[in-house]
N, C-alpha and C positions, 0 to 999 in steps of 0.2 A: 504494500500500500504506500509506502514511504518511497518508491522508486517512482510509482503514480504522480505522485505528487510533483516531485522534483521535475519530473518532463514536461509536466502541464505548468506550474513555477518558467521554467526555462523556455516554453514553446511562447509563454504568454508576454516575456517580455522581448520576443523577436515577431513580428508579423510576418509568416512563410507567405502572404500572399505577395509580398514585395516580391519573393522569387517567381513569379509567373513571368512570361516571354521566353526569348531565345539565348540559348546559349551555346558554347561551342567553345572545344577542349581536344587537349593532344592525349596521346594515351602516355602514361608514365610505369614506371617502375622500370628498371634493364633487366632482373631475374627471369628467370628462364618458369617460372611459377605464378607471375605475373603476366605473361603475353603469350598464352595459349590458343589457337587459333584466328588471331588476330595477326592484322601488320604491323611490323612495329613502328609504322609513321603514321599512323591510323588516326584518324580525326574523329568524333560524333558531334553530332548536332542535334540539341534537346531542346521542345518548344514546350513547354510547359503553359497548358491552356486553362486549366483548374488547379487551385493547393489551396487549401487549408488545415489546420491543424486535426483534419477527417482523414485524409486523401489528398491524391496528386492522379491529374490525366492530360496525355500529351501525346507527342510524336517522338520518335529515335530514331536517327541514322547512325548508322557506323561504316566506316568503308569498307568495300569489299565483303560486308556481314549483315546490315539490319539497311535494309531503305522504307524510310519515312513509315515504321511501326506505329499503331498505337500503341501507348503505355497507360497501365493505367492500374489503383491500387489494390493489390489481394485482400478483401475485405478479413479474410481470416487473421490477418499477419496483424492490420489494424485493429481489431477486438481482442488481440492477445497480447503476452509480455514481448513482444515480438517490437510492436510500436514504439516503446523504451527502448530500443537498442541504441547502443553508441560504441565507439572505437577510439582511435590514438586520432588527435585531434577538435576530440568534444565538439562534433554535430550539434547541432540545435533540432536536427531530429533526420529521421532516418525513414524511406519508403520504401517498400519493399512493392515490384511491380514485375509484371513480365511481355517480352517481346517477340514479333517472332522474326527469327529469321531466315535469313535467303535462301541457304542449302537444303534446305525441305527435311531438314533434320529436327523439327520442329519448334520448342520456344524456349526461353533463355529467360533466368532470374536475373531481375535488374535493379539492386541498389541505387536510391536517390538520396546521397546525403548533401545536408545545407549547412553551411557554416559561416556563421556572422562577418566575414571576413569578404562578403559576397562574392561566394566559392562555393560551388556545389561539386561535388564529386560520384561521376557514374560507374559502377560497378556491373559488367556484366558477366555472370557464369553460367556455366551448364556442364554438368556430369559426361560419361559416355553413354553411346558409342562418339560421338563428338564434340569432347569437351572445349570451353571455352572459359577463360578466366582472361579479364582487362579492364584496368583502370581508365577513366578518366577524367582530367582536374580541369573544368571547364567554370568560363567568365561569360557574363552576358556580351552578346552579340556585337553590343552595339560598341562593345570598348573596341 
């Protein structure tokens, strides 16, 4: 209940609806665990058309992987301790969505984290038979 609290505290004094529009990011990390199926000069581009501290729905590209998906939030993920997540860099909250993509291999878990820094950071995986794990640290569009 204390971890409740603290996210709704923390979501309440950042407005995620500032993060709606466009954004666009390189993919990061050099590990060989980090750029699994992906290029590693790989760009995405996130339009983020709904956010509140409910959900997030939008579009995804990534090159050579995801053109113009929708994305949009796993109600499950948001009614569970799932919606508290956070990692190294303290997000101001974190979405858990999914996309599909290109290779007919079907769809991809996609992290949307926000961070007050106006930074959001995309996260896209998927297990086998065609795994997929890649960062990326993306700024709004218009910078």
């Amino acid at each position: 209940m204390a971890a409740v609290a603290v996210a709704v505290a923390v979501t309440a004094c950042t407005d995620v609806r500032d993060y709606e529009g466009d954004w666009f990011g390189l993919r990061v990390g050099d590990g060989s665990a980090v750029q699994v199926g992906v290029q590693p000069a790989a760009t995405a581009h996130l339009s983020i058309a709904s956010i509140d501290e409910f959900g997030l729905s939008g579009t995804l590209s990534v090159d050579s992987l995801i053109t113009s998906s929708s994305v949009a939030t796993i109600a499950g993920a948001e009614a569970d301790a799932l919606a508290g997540t956070t990692f190294t860099g303290s997000p101001v909250r974190v979405y858990f969505t999914t996309s599909n993509v290109d290779d007919g291999s079907g769809q991809a878990i996609v992290l949307v984290a926000l961070y007050t820094s106006r930074r959001v950071e995309v996260r896209v995986l998927r297990g086998a038979p065609a795994p997929i794990y890649a960062i990326f640290s993306m700024t709004p569009s218009s910078q």
